[in-house]
N, C-alpha and C positions, 0 to 999 in steps of 0.2 A: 504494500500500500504506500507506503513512504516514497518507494522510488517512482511509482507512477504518479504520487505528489508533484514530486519534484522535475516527472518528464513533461507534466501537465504544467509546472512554473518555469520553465524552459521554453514551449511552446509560445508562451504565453507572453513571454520578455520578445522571444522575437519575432512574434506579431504585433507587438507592441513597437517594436523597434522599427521593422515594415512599413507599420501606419503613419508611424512619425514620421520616416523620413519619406513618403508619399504627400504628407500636409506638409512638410517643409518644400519640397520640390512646388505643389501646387501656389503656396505662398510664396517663393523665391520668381514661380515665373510670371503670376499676377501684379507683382509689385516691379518685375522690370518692364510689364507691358503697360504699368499705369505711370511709367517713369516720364512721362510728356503732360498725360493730361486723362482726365476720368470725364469730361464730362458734364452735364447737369447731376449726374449722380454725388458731386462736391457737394452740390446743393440740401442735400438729403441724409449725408451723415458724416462720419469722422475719414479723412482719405483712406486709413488702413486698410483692408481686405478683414472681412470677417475670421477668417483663418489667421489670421496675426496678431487679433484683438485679445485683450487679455480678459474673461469674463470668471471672475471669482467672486465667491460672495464671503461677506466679513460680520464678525457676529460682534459684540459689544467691545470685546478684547482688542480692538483697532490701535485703541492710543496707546498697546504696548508695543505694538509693534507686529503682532503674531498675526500668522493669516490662516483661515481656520477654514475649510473647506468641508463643506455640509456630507457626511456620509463617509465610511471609513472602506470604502472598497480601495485596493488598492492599485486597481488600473486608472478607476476617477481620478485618485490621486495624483499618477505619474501625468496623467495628461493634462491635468492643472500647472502642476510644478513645469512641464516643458513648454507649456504657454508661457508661464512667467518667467521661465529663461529667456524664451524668445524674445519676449518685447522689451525686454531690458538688455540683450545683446544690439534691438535696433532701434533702440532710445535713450539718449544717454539720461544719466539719471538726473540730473539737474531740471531736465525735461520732463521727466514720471508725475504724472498727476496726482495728487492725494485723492486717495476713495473716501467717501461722505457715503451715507447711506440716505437715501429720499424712498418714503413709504413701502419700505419692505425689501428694495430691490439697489441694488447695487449701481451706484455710478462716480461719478468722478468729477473734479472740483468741475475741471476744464467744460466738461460732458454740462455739468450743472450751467454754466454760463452759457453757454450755446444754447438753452432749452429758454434761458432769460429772455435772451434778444433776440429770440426767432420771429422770424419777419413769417407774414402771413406770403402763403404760396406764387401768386401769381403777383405780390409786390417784389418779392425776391426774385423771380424769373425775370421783371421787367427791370430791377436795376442791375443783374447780371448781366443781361443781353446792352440794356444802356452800356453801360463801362467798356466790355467786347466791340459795340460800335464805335464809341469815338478813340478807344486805343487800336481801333482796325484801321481807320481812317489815318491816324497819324501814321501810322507804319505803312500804308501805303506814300503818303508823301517822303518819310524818310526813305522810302526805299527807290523812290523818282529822282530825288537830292543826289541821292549815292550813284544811281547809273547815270545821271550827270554829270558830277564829279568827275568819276575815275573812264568815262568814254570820249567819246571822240570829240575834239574840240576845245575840251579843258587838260584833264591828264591825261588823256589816250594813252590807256592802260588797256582796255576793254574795247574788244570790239564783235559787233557777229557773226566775224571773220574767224576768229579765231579761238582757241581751248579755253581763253579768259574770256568769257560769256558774261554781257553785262550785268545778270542779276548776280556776279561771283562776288562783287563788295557787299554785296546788302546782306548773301548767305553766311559770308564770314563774319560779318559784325556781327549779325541775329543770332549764329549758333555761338558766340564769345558770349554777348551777354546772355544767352540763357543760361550758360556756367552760372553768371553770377546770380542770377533775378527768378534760374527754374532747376535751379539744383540746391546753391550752395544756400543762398539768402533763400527760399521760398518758404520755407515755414517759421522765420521771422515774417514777412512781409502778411502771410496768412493770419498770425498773429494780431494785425493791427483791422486786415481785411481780406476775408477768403476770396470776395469781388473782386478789390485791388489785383491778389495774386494772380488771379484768375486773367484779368484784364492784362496784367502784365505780359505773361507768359504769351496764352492762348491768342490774345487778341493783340496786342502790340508787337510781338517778338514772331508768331508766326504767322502776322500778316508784313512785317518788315521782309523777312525771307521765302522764297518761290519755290517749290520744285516743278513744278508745270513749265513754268518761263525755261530753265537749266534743261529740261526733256529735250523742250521743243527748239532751241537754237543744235542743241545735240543732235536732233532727228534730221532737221534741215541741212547741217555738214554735211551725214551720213549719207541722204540721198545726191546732196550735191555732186557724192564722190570722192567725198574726204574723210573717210571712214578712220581713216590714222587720228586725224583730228578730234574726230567725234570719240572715240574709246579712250586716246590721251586726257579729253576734258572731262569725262566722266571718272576717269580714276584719279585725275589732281583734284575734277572738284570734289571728289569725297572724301580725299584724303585732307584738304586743307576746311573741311568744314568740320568734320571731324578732331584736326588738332587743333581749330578755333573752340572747339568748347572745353576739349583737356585743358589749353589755355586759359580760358577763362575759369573754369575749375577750380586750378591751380593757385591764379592768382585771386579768386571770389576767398579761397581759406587763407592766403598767406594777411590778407585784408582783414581779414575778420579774426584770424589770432593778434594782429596787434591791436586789433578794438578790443581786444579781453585783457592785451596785455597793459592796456590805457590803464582801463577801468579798475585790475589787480594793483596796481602800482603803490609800494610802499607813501602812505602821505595824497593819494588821490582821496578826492573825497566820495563818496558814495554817488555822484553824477552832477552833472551843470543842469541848470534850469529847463534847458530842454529834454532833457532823459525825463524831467518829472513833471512834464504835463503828458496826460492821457491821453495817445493817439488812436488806441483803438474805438472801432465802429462796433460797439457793444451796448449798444439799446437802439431803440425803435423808430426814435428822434435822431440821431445821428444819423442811420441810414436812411429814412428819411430825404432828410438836408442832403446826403450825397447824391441819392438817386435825384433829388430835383434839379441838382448843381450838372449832374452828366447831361441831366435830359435837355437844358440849357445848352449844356455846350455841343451834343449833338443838331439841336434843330441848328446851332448857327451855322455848324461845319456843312451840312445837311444844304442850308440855305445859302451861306455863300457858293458852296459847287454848284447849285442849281442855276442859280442867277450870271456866274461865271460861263457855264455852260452853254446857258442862252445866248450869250453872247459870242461863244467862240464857236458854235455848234457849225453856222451857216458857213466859217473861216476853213475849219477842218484844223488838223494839227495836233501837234501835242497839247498845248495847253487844253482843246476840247477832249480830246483823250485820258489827259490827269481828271480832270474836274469831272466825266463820264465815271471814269475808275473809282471816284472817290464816293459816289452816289451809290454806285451800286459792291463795293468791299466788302460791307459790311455783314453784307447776304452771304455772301462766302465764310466767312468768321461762324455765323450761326452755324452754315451747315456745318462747319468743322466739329464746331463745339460739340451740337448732338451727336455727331457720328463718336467723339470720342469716348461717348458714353459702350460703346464694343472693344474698346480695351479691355484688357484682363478677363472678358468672359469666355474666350474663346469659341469652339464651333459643338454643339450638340453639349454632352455632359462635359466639356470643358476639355477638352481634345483642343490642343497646338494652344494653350493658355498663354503663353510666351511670346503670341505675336498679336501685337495691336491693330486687330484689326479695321478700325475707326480712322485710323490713320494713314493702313495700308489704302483702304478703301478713298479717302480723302485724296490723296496724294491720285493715285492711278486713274479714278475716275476725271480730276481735272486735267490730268496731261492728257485722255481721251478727247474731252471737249475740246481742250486748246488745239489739237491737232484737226479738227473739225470745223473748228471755227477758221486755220487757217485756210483750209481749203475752200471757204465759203467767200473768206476774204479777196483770195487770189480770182478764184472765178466773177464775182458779181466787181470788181475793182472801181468802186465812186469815193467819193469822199465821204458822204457820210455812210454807208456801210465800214470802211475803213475808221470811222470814228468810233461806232458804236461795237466794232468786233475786236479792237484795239483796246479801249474801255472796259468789255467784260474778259479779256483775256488779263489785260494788266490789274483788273479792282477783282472782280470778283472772282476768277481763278486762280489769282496772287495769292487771294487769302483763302482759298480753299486751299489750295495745298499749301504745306510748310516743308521747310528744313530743317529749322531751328526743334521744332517738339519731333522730329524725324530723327534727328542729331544728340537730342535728348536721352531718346528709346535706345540707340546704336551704343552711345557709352554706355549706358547702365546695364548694357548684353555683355557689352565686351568688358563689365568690370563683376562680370557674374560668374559665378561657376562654369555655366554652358557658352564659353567665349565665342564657339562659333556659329549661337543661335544670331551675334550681333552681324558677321559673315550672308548667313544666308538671308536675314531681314531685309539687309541689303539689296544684295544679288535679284528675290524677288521683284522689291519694288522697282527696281531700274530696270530689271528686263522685261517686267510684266506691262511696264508703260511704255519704254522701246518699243517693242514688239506689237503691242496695241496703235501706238501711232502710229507706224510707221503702217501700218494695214488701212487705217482709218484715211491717212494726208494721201495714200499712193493708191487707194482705190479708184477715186476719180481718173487719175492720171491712165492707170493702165484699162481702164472702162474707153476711155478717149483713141 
């Protein structure tokens, strides 16, 4: 009897063992495919994945410290205790919420504030999406600035001649600062405002950066003939969009250890007068006043492109093309945003969890379009078609597809266990939208 105790406690440890490291796989690959962006699902709870969450319950003996888990079986136990390993291996403890107990059930200080200033459903949807718009809007003009800048005429660095593809400054800056604003800093910034981060990332950072645009000058080499070309700028530009956010990375923490190291400093005092006014948007009034404050500065952004527009419409040109793009960005931003609500759930019971689908989807469907629309461009050739296919290529399939939360997902592959899920993520998305364009732009031609 003893020993089949004990083959039976054997058994048991490494199914035990099995299951764990099955939820740790599942949790490792949901949280490197929600490494860009989750979503409206922000909106609705804590970023973590349910499998990462730490959920114990605490009985009066809190304040000594002890944590007392209802029930003495002791498999319950082990899978309490390896939760609470987990979230304390990926939160450092400074950061550990204290557990409060509210009507019987178990939550946390952090968990308790967030239930304070919950904004009613469709006021929250409407200043998420406000914030998304007018940070989509601005990144579309920064991203107009930068292909001015560094192309022909000023620093003729870029051309659409060649492997340096003009949207290559905007993808290098947007995947730098996502280092700082959607990796290193983002849950400080969430801290003050989950919108803010939200706005940041999603709607400023990957509407400043293109993959649509980068497809499509790549596609058009290729048919031109210049295939050397075209695979050369596909693997610089992923290579240096890629060392743009270890970059930024890098230096987002070498910044941010000397702001600790400020702050530590023998004789500092506990903060200057700005550390101690309260930035966060933590009651009902503050967000509020912000969503009024965005919704302002959307109708102006809103209203000067339109009236700009009218004006430059009849001319043709860039400027009716910026002010076109700038009207219609922000449409692209939304679809982004819901689609990346298919991060991390993967396909059927959670099958390929590891790849962000929201994103795949996002990115591959716009280089489709753009390659469609150029066809429509070329054949129907006026000026105003060339305004308004110019327009939704540059505003609103700029901000559908990204780099920057593309760029995002690739490091946190490549800084994961399975380093060559970040390899094939890749490889996918560029050849699934190669390959679809180049069917879509070269249809017509060989119809002809």
């Amino acid at each position: 009897m003893e020993r089949m105790s004990s083959w039976g406690s054997a058994v048991s440890r490494v199914s035990l063992s099995v299951s764990q490291k099955v939820d740790d796989d599942d949790a490792e690959s949901e949280r490197v495919s929600e490494a860009g962006d989750i979503g409206d699902r922000a909106l609705h709870g804590p970023r973590h994945s349910e499998s990462s969450s730490l959920r114990l319950s605490l009985d009066s003996t809190q304040e000594s410290g002890v944590v007392c888990i209802p029930g003495d079986h002791e498999l319950h136990l082990q899978q309490n205790l390896a939760s609470l390993n987990y979230v304390y291996s990926v939160t450092p403890l400074e950061q550990f919420p204290t557990p409060v107990s509210i009507s019987g059930e178990v939550l946390y200080q952090d968990k308790k504030q967030e239930l304070d200033m919950k904004l009613p459903k469709l006021l929250d949807y409407v200043s998420c999406l406000t914030q998304l718009a007018v940070f989509g809007v601005l990144g579309v003009l920064t991203r107009y600035l930068l292909e001015k800048l560094f192309g022909p005429g000023v620093g003729d660095v870029t051309s659409n001649q060649s492997i340096l593809y003009p949207d290559l400054p905007s993808n290098m800056v947007g995947s730098f600062l996502m280092g700082w604003f959607g990796v290193v800093f983002k849950a400080d910034i969430s801290r003050v405002s989950e919108h803010l981060a939200i706005g940041l990332t999603t709607g400023y950072l990957g509407s400043l950066t293109t993959f649509s645009g980068w497809n499509q000058k790549m596609l058009e080499l290729g048919i031109a003939g210049h295939w050397l070309l075209s695979v050369l700028g596909i693997l610089i530009g992923l290579f240096l969009v890629a060392f743009s956010i270890i970059f930024g990375v890098e230096t987002a923490k070498g910044f941010k250890w000397f702001l600790n190291w400020l702050n530590t400093r023998p004789g500092t005092g506990s903060g200057n007068c700005i550390s101690k006014v309260n930035w966060k948007v933590d009651s009902f009034i503050r967000h509020l006043v912000v969503t009024v404050v965005f919704l302002a500065m959307l109708g102006l952004l809103w209203g000067g492109a339109s009236v700009l527009e009218r004006d430059e419409f009849k001319h043709g040109g860039n400027a009716a093309q910026l002010w076109f793009a700038c009207i219609v960005g922000p449409l692209g931003v939304w679809i982004r945003w819901f689609l990346a609500r298919l991060n991390g759930g993967g396909i059927g019971a959670g099958w390929l969890k590891w790849l962000p689908f929201g994103t795949l989807i996002a990115n591959v469907s716009a280089a489709c379009v753009m390659a469609a629309l150029a066809t429509v461009k070329k054949s129907v050739n006026t000026t105003n078609c060339d305004t308004i296919v110019t327009g939704i290529q540059f505003g609103l399939l700029g901000c559908l597809s990204t780099v920057s939360t593309f760029a995002a997902e690739f490091n946190a592959m490549r800084e994961s266990v399975y380093t060559w899920r970040a390899y094939a993520y890749a490889m996918v998305t560029i050849c699934l939208s190669l390959c679809l364009g180049i069917l879509i732009y070269c249809t017509p031609l060989w119809r002809m």
